[in-house]
C-alpha positions as CSV (number, residue, x, y, z in Angstrom):
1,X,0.0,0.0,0.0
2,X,0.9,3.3,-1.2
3,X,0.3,6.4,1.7
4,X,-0.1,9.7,1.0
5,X,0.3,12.8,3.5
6,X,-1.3,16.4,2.3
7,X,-0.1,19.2,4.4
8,X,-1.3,22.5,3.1
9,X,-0.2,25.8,4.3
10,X,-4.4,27.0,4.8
11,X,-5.8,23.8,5.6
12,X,-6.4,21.3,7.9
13,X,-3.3,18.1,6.9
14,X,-5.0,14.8,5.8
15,X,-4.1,11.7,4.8
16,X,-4.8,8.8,2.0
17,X,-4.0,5.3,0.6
18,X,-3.9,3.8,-2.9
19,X,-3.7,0.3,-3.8
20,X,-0.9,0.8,-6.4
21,X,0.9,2.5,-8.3
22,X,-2.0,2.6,-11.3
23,X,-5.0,3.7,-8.3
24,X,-2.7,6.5,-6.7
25,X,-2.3,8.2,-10.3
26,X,-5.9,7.9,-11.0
27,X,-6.6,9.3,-7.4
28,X,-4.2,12.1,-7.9
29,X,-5.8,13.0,-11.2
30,X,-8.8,12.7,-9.7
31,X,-7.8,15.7,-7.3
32,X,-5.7,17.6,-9.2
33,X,-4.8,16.7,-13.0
34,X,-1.7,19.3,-12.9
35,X,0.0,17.7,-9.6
36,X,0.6,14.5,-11.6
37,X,3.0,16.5,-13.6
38,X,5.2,17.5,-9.9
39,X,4.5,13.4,-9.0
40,X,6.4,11.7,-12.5
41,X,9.8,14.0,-11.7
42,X,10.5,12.2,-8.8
43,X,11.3,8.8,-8.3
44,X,12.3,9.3,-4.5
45,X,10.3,8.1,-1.8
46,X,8.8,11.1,0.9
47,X,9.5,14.0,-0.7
48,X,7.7,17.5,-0.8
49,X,6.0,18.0,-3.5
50,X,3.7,20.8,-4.9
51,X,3.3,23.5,-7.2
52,X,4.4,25.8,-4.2
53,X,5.9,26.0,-0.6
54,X,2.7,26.0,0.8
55,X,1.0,22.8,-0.8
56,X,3.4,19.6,0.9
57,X,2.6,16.2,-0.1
58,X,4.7,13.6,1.1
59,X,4.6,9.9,-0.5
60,X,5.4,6.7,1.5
61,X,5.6,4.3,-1.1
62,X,5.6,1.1,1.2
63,X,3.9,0.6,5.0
64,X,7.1,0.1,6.4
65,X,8.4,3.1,5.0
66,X,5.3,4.8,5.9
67,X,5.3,3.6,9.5
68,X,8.8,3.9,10.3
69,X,7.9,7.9,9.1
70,X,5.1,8.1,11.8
71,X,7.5,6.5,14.2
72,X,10.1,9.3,13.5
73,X,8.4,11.9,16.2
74,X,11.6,13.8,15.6
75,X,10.6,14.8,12.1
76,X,10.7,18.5,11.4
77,X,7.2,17.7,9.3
78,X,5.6,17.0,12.0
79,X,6.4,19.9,14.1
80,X,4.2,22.9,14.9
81,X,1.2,22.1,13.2
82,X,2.9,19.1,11.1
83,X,1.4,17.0,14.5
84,X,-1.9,16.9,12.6
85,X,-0.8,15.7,9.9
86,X,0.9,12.9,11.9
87,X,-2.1,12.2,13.5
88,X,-3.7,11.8,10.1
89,X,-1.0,9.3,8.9
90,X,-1.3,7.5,12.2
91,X,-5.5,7.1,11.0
92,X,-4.6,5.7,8.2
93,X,-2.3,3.4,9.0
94,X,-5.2,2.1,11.7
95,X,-7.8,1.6,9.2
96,X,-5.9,-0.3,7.0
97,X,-5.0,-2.7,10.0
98,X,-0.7,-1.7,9.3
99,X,-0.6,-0.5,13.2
100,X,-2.8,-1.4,16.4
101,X,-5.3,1.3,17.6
102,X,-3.7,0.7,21.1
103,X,-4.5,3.9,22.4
């Protein structure tokens, strides 16, 4: 599973999963057909993306990768206000049954 973190400057940070490769393209498109374009320079896993500073994505392209992230509370991303968008990773990664809601 593919996990997605959206961490805009004027909104609340959120979080989302694909299947593959194939679904997170059509989701992206489904969102925003020019952020594909910012998506198929990269090939490397987490990094900011967006057609500005304000508009972060960040891509964990396996659970581990996308756990051991969430585990990382030392993470400038998740500082300030970033700890939202941790918490929205950490959702994700309950529903889909990758970590125990243990809380």
């Amino acid at each position: 599973m593919i996990f997605v973190v959206e961490i805009p400057e004027h909104a609340e940070p959120s979080a989302w999963f694909a299947f593959s490769v194939d679904d997170l393209v059509r989701k992206i498109e489904a969102r925003d057909p020019r952020a594909w374009g910012a998506l198929s320079e990269t090939a490397e896993p987490a990094r900011d993306l967006g057609s500005a500073p304000q508009d972060r994505c960040r891509i964990y392209w396996t659970e581990a990768e996308a756990t051991a992230a969430f585990e990382r509370s030392h993470d400038p991303v998740w500082q300030g206000r970033g700890w939202r968008a941790r918490w929205a990773l950490r959702d994700q990664l309950v529903a889909t049954d990758v970590l125990a809601d243990d809380l």
